[in-house]
C-alpha positions as CSV (number, residue, x, y, z in Angstrom):
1,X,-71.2,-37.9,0.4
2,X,-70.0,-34.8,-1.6
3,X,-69.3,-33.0,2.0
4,X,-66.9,-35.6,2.6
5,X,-65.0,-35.3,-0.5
6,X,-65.0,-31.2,0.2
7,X,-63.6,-32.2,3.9
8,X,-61.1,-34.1,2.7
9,X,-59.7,-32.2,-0.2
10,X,-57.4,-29.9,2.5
11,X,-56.1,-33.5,3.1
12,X,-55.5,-34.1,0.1
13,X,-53.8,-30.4,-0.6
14,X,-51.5,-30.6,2.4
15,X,-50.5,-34.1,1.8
16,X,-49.6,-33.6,-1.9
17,X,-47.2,-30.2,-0.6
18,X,-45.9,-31.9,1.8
19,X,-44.6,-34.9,-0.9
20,X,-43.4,-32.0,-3.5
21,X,-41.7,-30.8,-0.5
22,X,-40.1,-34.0,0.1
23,X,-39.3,-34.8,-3.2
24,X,-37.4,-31.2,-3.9
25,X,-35.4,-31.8,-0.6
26,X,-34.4,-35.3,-1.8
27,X,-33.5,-33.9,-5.2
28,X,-31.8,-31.3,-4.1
29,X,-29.4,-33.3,-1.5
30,X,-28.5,-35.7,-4.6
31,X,-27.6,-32.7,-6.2
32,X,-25.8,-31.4,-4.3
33,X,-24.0,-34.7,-3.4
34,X,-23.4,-35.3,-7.1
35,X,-21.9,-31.7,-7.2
36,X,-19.2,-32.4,-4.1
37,X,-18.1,-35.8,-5.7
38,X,-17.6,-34.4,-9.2
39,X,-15.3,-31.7,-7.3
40,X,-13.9,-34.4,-5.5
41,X,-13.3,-36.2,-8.5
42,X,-11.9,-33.3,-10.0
43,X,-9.2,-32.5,-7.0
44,X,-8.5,-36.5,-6.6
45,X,-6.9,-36.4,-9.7
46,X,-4.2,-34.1,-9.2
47,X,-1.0,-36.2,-8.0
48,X,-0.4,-36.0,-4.2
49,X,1.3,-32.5,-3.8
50,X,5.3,-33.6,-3.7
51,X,7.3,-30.8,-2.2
52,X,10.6,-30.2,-4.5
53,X,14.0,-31.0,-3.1
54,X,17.6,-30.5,-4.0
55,X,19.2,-33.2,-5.0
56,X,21.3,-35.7,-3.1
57,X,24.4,-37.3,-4.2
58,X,24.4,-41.0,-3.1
59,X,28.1,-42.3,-1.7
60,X,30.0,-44.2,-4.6
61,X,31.2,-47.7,-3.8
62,X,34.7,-47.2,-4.8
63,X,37.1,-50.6,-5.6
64,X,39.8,-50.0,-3.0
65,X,43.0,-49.6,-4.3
66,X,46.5,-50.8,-2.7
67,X,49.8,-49.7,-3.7
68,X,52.9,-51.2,-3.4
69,X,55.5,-50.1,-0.9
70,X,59.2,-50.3,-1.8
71,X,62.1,-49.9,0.9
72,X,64.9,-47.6,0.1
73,X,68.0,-49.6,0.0
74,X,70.3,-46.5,0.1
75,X,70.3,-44.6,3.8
76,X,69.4,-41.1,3.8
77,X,72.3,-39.0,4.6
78,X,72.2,-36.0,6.3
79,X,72.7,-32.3,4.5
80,X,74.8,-29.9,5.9
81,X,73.3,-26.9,7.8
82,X,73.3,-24.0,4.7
83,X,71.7,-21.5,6.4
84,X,73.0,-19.5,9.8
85,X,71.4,-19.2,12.5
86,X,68.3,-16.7,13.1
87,X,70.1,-13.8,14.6
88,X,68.3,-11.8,17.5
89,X,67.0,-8.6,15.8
90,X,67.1,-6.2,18.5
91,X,63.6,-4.2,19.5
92,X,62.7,-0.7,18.1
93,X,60.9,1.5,20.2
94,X,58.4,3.8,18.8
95,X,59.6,7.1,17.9
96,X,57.4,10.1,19.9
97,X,55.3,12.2,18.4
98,X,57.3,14.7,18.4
99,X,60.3,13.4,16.5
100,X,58.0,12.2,14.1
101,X,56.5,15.3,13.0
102,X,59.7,17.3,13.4
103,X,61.2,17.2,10.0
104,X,58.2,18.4,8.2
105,X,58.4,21.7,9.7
106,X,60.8,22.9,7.9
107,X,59.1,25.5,6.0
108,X,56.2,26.4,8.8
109,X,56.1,28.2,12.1
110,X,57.8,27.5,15.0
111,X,54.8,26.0,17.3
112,X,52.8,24.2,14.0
113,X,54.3,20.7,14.8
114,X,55.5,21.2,18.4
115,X,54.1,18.2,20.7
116,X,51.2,20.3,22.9
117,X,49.7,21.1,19.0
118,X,50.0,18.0,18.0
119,X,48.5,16.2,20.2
120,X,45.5,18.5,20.8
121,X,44.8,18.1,17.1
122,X,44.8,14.2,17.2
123,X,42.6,14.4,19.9
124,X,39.9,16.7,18.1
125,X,40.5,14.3,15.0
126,X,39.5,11.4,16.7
127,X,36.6,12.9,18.8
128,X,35.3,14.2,15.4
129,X,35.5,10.8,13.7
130,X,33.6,9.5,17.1
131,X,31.2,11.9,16.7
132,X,30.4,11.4,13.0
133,X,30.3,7.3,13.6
134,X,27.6,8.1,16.1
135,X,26.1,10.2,14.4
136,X,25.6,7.7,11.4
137,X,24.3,4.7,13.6
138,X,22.5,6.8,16.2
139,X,19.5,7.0,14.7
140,X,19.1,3.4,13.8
141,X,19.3,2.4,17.3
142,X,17.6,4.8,19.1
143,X,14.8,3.8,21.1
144,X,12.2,6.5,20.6
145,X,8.7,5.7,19.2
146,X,7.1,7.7,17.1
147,X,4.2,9.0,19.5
148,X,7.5,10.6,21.9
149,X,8.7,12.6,18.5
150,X,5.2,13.8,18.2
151,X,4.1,14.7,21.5
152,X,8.0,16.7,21.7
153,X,6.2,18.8,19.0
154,X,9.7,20.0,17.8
155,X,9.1,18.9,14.2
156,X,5.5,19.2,12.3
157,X,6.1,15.6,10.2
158,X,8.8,12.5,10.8
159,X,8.6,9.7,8.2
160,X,10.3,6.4,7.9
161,X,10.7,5.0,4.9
162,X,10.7,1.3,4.1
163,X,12.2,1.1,0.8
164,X,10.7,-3.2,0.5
165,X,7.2,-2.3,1.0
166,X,5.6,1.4,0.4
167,X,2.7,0.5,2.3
168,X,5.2,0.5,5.3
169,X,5.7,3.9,6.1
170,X,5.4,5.2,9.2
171,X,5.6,8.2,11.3
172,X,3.5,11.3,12.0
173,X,2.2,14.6,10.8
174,X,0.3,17.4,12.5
175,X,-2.0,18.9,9.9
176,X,-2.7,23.1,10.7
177,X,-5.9,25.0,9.3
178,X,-4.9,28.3,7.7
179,X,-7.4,30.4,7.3
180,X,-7.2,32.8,3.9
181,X,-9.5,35.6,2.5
182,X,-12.3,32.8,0.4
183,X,-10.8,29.3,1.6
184,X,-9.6,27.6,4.7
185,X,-8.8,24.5,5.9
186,X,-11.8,23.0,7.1
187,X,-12.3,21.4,10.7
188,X,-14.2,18.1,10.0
189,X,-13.1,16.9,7.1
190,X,-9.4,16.9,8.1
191,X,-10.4,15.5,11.4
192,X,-12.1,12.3,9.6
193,X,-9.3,11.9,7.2
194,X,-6.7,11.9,10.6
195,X,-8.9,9.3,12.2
196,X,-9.1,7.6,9.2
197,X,-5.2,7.1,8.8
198,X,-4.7,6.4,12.4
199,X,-7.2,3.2,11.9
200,X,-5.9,1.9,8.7
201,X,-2.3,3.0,8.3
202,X,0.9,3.3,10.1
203,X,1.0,7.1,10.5
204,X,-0.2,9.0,13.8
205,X,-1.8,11.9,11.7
206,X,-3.3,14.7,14.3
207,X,-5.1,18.0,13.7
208,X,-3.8,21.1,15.5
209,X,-6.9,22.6,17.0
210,X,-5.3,26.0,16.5
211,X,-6.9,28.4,13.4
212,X,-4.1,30.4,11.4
213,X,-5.5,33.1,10.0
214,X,-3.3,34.1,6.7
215,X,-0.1,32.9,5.5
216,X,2.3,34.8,7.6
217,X,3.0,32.8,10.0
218,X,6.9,31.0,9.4
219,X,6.1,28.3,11.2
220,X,3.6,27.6,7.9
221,X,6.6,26.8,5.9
222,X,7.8,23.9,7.6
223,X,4.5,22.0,6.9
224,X,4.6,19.5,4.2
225,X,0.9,19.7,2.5
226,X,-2.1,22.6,3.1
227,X,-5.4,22.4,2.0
228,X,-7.5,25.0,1.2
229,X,-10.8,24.2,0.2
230,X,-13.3,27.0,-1.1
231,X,-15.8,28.8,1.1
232,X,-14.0,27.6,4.0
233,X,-12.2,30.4,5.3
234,X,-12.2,34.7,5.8
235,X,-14.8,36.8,4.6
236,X,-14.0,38.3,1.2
237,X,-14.0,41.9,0.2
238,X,-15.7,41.8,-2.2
239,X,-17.6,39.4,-5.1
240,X,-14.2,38.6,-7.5
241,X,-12.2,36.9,-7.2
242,X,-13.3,34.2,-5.3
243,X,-9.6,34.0,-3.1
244,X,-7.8,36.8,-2.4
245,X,-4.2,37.0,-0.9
246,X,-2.3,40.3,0.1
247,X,1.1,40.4,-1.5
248,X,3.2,39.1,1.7
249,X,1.1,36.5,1.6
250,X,2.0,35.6,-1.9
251,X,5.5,36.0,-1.0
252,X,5.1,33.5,1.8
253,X,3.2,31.1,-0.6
254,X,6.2,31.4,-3.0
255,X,8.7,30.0,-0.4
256,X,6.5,28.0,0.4
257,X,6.4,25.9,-2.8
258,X,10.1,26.6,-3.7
259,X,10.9,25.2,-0.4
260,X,9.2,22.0,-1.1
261,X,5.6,22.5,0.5
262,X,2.6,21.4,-1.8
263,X,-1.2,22.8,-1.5
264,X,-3.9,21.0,-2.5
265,X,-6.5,23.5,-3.4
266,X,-10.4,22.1,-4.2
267,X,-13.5,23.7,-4.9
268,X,-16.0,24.9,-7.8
269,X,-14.7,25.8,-11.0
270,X,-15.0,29.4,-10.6
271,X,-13.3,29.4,-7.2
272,X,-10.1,27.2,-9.0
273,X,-10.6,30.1,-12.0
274,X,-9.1,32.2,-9.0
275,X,-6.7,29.6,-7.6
276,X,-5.1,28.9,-10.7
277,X,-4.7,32.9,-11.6
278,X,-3.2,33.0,-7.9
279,X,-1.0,30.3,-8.7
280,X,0.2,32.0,-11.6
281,X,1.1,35.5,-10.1
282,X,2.9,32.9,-7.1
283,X,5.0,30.8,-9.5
284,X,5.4,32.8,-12.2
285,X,6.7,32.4,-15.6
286,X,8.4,29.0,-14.9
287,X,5.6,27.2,-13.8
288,X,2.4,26.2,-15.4
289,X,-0.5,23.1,-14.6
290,X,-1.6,20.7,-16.3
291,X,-4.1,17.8,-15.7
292,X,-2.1,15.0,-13.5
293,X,-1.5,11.7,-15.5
294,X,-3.0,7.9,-13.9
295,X,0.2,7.5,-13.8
296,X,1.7,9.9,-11.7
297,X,3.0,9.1,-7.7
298,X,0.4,10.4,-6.0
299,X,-2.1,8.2,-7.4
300,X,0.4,5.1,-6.1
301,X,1.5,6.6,-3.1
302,X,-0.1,4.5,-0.4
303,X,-3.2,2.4,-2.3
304,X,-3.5,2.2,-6.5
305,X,-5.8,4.2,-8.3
306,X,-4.8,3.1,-11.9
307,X,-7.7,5.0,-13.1
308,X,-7.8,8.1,-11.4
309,X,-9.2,9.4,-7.9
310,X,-13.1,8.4,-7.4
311,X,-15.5,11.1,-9.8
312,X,-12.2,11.6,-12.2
313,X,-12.8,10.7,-15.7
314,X,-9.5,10.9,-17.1
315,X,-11.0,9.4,-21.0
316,X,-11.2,12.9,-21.6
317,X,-8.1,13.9,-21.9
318,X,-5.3,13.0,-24.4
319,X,-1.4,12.0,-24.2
320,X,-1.6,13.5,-20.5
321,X,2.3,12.1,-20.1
322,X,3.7,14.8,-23.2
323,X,0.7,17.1,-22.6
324,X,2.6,20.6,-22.3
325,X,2.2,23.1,-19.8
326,X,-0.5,25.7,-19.1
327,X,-2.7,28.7,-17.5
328,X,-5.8,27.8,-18.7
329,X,-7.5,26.0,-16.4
330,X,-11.0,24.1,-18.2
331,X,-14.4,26.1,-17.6
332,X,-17.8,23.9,-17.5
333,X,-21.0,25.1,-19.2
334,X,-22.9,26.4,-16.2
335,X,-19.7,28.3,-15.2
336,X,-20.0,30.1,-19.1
337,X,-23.2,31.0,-18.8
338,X,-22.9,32.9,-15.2
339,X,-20.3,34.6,-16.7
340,X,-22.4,35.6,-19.6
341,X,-25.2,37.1,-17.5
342,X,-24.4,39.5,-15.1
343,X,-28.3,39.6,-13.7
344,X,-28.0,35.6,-12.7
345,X,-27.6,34.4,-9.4
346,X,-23.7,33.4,-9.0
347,X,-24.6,30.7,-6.8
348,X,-26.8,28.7,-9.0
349,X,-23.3,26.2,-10.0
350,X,-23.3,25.2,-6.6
351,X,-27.3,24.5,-6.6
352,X,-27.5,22.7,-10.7
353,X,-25.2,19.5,-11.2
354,X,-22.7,20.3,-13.8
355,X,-23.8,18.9,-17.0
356,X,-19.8,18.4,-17.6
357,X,-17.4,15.5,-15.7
358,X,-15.2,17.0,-13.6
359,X,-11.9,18.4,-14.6
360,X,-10.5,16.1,-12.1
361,X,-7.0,16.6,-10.5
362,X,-4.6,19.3,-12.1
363,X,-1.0,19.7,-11.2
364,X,0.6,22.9,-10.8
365,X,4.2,22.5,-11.6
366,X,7.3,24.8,-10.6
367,X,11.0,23.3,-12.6
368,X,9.0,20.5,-13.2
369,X,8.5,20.1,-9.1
370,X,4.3,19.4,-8.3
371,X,4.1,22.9,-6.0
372,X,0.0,22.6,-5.9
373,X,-3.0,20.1,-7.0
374,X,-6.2,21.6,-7.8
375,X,-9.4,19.1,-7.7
376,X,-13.0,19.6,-8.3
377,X,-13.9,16.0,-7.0
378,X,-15.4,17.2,-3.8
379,X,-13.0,14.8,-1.5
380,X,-13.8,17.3,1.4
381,X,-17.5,16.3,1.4
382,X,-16.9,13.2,1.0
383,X,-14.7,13.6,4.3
384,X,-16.9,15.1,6.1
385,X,-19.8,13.0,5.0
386,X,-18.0,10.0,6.4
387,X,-19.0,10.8,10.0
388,X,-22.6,11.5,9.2
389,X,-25.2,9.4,10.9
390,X,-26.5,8.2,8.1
391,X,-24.9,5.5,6.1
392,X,-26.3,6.2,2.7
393,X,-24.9,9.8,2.6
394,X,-21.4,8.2,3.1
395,X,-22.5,5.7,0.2
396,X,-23.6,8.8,-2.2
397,X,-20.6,10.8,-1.7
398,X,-18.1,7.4,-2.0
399,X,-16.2,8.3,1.6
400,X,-14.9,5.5,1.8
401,X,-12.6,5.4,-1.8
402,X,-12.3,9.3,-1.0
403,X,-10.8,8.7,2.1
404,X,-8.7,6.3,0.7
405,X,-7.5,8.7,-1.9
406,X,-6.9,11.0,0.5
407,X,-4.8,9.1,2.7
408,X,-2.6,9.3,-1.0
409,X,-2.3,12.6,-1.0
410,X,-1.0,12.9,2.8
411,X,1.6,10.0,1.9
412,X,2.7,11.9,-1.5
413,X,3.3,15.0,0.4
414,X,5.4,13.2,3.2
415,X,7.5,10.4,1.1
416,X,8.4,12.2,-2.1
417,X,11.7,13.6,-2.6
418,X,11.8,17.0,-2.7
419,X,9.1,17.4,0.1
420,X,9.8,19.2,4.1
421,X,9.2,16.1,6.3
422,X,12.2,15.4,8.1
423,X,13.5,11.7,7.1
424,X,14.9,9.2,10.0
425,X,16.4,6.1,9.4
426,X,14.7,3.0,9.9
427,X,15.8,1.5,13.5
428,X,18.1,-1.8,13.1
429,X,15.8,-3.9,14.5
430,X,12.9,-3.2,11.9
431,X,14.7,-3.5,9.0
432,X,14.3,-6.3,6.7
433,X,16.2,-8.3,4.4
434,X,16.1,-8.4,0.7
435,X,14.0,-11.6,-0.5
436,X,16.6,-14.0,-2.2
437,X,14.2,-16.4,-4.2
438,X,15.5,-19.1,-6.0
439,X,15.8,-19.6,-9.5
440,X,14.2,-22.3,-11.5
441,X,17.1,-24.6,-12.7
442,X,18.0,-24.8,-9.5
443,X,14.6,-25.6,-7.8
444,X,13.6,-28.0,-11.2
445,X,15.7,-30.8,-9.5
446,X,12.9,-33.6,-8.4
447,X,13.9,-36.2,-11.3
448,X,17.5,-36.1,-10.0
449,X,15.9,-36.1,-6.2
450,X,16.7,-39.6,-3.8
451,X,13.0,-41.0,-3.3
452,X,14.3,-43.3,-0.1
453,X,15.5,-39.8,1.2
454,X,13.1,-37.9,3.8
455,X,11.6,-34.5,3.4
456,X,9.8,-32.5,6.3
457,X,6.9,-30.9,4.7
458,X,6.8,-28.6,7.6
459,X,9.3,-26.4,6.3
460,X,6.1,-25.0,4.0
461,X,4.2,-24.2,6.8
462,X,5.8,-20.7,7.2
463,X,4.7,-20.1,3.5
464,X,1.6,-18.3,2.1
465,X,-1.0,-20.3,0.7
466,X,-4.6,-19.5,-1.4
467,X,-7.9,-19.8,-0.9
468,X,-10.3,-20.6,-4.3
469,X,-14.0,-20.1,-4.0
470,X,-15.3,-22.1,-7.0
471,X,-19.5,-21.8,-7.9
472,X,-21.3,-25.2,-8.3
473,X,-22.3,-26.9,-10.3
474,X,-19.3,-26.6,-12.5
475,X,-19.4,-24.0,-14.5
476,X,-22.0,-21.8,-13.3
477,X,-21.4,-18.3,-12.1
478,X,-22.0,-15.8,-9.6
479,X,-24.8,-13.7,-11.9
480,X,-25.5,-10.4,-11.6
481,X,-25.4,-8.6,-8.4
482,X,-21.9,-8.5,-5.9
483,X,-20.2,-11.1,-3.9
484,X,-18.9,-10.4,-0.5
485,X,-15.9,-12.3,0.8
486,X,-14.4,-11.9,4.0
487,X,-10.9,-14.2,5.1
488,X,-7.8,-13.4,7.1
489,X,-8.3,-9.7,8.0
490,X,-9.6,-8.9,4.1
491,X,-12.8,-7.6,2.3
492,X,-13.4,-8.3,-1.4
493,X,-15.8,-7.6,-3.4
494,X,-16.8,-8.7,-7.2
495,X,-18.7,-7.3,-9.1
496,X,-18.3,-9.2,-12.4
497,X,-21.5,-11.4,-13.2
498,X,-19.6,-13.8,-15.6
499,X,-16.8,-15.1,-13.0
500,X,-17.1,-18.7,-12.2
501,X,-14.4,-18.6,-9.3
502,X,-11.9,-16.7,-7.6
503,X,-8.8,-17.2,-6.2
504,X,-7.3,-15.4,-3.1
505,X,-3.8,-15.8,-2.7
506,X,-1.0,-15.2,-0.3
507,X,-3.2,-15.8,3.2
508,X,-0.9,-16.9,6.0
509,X,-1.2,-20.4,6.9
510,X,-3.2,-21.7,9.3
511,X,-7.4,-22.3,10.0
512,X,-9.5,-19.0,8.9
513,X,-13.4,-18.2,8.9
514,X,-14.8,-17.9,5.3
515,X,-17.4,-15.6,5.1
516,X,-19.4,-15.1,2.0
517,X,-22.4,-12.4,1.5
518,X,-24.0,-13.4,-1.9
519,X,-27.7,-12.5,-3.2
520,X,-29.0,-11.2,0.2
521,X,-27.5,-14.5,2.1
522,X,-24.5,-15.1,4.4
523,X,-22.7,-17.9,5.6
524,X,-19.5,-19.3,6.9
525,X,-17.3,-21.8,6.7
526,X,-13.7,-22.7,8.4
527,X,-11.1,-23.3,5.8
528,X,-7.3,-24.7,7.0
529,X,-5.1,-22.8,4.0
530,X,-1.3,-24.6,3.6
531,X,1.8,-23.5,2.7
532,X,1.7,-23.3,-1.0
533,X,-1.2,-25.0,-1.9
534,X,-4.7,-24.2,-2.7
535,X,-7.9,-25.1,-0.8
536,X,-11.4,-25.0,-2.5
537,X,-14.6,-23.8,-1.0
538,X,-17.6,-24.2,-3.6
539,X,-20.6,-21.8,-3.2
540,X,-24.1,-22.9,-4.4
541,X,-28.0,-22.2,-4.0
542,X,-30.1,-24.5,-2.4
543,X,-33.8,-23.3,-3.8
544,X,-37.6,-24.4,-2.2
545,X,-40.1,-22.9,-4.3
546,X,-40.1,-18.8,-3.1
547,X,-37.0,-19.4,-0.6
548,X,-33.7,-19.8,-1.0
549,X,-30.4,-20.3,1.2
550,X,-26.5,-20.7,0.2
551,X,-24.3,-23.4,0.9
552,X,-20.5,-22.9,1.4
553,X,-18.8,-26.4,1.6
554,X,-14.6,-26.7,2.0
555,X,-13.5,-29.4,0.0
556,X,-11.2,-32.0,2.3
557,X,-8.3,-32.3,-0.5
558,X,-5.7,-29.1,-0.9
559,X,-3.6,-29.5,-3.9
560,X,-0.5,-28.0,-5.0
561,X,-1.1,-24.3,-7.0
562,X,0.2,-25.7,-10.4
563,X,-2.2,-28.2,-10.4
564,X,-5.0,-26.9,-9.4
565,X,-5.1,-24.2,-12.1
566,X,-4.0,-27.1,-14.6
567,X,-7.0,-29.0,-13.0
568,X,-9.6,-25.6,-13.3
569,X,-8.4,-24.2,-16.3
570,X,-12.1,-24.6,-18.4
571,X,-13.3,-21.8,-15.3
572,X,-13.4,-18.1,-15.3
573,X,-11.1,-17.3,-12.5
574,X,-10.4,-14.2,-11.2
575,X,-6.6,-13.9,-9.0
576,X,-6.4,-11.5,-6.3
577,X,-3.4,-10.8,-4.1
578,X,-4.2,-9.9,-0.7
579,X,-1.3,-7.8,0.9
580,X,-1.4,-4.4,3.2
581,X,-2.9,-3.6,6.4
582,X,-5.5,-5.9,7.6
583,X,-9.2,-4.3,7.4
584,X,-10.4,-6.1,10.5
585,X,-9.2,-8.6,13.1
586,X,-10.5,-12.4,12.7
């Protein structure tokens, strides 16, 4: 009898998983309906989303009015003709050219005004003015692309401005490797940074395969950026300093940066001990560096580092806006000791980590002009660490936001003012119009509106709208770890464990793939985004004892962006704007 119990018991086991199993589905599906018609709920009570409308004047039923008319008993005599007669006023021919100009020559030579000069100088006048018109408008219309300036190889860097957007610059720049005693230009790094702007910017940036060994070369001087980055070039001569430049190079360097050119100089810290003291013998007494402030161009040039390139702390400095002007460039603690002890191996800074941050990104200023940056942040590696094979080298030395920030630098050195690109106007066809948005009192007209009067709605359509990815149940959040979004050509990522929601804005209208990468899982979803309004996706966990899966649901009502936040105001929402370059193609 017991062996039949003992047979049984597996039954019994599988039979009661199966019902837990059951039972958790069950639960969970009322759940999660419960969830989707409290959002429902939620989005249901927002009024229907009303586009706004001038107003229109309805047509005033005015009483008609009729006047009297009254004959004139008295005949209306004639008046006499006051006035003569228009008299034919004879013709005057034009006097010639030379009759014209002939009394003014009273005090001048004999053939000044005669008619042969005269004419020959109106002619040259008005070829000149022909000339200077076209001049003005040619190149605006001219129908070159940018890839025929660069393959002409006349000039080193075009840019064109677009003064509405500065992430629309465009143009080209061919980036040459000089080659001095202790530093050089590099080969890969600049290669992955060119390849790197042709993918994600507007720019044809190239590398010319040709090495330049010292600054003597004139052609240098037309160039508007060089990098020199430490070990990377000619043997030295000896152990100190760590970069040494003949004197016609150092008079090269100085027209170089008083003719607008800017270097960016990286390395250790004793190999920018060196740079600096180079930079001082170059510039001289009206120069001086000092650390560059978060607030300065280059770190808005092209994308926004409000804190500083990647490995720049810049906490540790002070008033960096008023901070005056010096040669003393910071030393770290390992760099003190080496000096210290003459018997210890030089290169053990490059082996140890630095105990220190980084000094971070110093200006070298001439007149108040930036002449020369000097970085210890290792952007070069991270360049050249961007086309390893291995993806967690790229993720240890942060390529990617070093790339980034050196796509700023590039952009600094060809858009700012006093820089040697050659500027072109923008052609007549690309150029845009200034926005004219309208101003509230005259938009706040919908109780004065005509409701019988129609409206077509699809005059939003050309509009942006937003996308809101909202956690359920309402109110929990994302938690700790990242969450991965992916919509109309964009990448964000959130890092914040206590946000409940977040809210993309200005996506194009029309149907887009949602794709959302949260605690190991993916999933999509397609979302139809309207012109200004708001549609919700909601993101929850659907758990079964050790496993677990994410659900992304788009809710069927899009309400208007007023009321929606009015409606989710008791959430932690993050906004983000998405503009630039598209990342990827949908």
């Amino acid at each position: 009898m017991w062996r039949n119990h003992i047979r049984a018991c597996p039954a019994i086991a599988l039979s009661l998983l199966l019902h837990v199993v059951l039972i958790t589905q069950v639960q969970s599906w009322r759940t999660q309906q419960d969830q989707i018609e409290k959002f429902r709920a939620r989005l249901r009570q927002v009024p229907r989303f009303e586009p706004k409308r001038l107003a229109n004047t309805k047509p005033r039923n005015v009483p008609m009015r009729q006047m009297e008319y009254h004959r004139q008993e008295a005949r209306v005599q004639e008046r006499p003709d006051l006035v003569a007669p228009d008299q034919d006023i004879p013709l005057l021919s034009p006097p010639e050219l030379a009759r014209v100009l002939r009394p003014f020559a009273i005090a001048a030579k004999a053939d000044t005004f005669s008619p042969e000069v005269s004419e020959r100088q109106a002619e040259r006048a008005m070829a000149s003015t022909e000339a200077l018109r076209d001049s003005l408008r040619g190149e605006s219309l001219d129908l070159l692309r940018v890839q025929d300036l660069a393959a002409a190889g006349n000039l080193p860097a075009v840019v064109l401005i677009d003064p509405t957007n500065r992430r629309d610059v465009t143009g080209f720049v061919t980036l040459r490797r000089v080659r001095l005693r202790g530093a050089g230009g590099g080969t890969r790094g600049l290669e992955a940074l060119a390849r790197h702007m042709r993918d994600h910017t507007q720019l044809l940036v190239q590398v010319d395969p040709r090495k330049h060994d010292y600054f003597l070369n004139p052609e240098l001087l037309r160039d508007p950026i060089h990098f020199l980055f430490g070990g990377g070039g000619l043997r030295l001569s000896g152990d100190w300093p760590l970069l040494q430049v003949g004197e016609r190079e150092k008079e090269m360097l100085r027209q170089y940066v008083q003719g607008g050119g800017l270097l960016f100089i990286e390395g250790s810290n004793r190999f920018l001990q060196s740079a600096a003291q180079l930079m001082q013998e170059v510039v001289g007494a009206d120069g001086g560096m000092r650390p560059l402030p978060p607030t300065h161009p280059v770190y808005h040039a092209f994308f926004d580092f409000d804190s500083g390139f990647p490995s720049e702390d810049k906490g540790i400095y002070f008033m960096l806006e008023s901070r005056p002007t010096t040669w003393d460039y910071p030393i770290r603690a390992p760099d003190e000791v080496v000096e210290a002890a003459p018997n210890v191996n030089p290169d053990l800074e490059e082996i140890a980590q630095p105990a220190q941050p980084p000094a971070g990104l110093w200006g070298v200023e001439l007149e108040g002009r930036l002449v020369a940056i000097l970085s210890d942040i290792r952007l070069h590696d991270a360049w050249v660490g961007s086309m390893a094979l291995n993806e967690n080298t790229a993720l240890d030395l942060q390529s990617g936001p070093k790339l980034a920030a050196g796509v700023n630098l590039i952009v600094y050195a060809l858009t700012r003012e006093e820089g040697t690109a050659v500027r072109r106007a923008l052609p007549a066809w690309v150029q845009k119009r200034p926005l004219d948005r309208p101003s509230p009192a005259i938009d706040d007209t919908s109780s004065r509106a005509d409701p019988d009067a129609g409206f077509d709605e699809s005059l939003y359509d050309h509009l942006d709208g937003a996308l809101a990815v909202v956690c359920s149940p309402l109110g929990a959040s994302f938690g700790p770890g990242s969450v991965r979004i992916r919509v109309g050509g964009h990448d964000v990522e959130l890092f914040r464990d206590d946000l409940q929601g977040v809210l993309l804005n200005q996506l194009p209208p029309g149907e887009h793939w949602v794709e959302i990468a949260w605690r190991g899982k993916s999933e999509t979803a397609l979302a139809t985004v309207k012109g200004r309004q708001i549609s919700t996706v909601t993101l929850s966990v659907q758990r079964l004892a050790m496993l677990h899966r994410i659900l992304v649901e788009v809710q069927p009502d899009v309400v208007g962006y007023d009321d929606w936040l009015h409606t989710f105001d008791d959430l932690e929402v993050q906004e983000i704007f998405l503009e630039g370059v598209e990342l990827f193609e949908e």
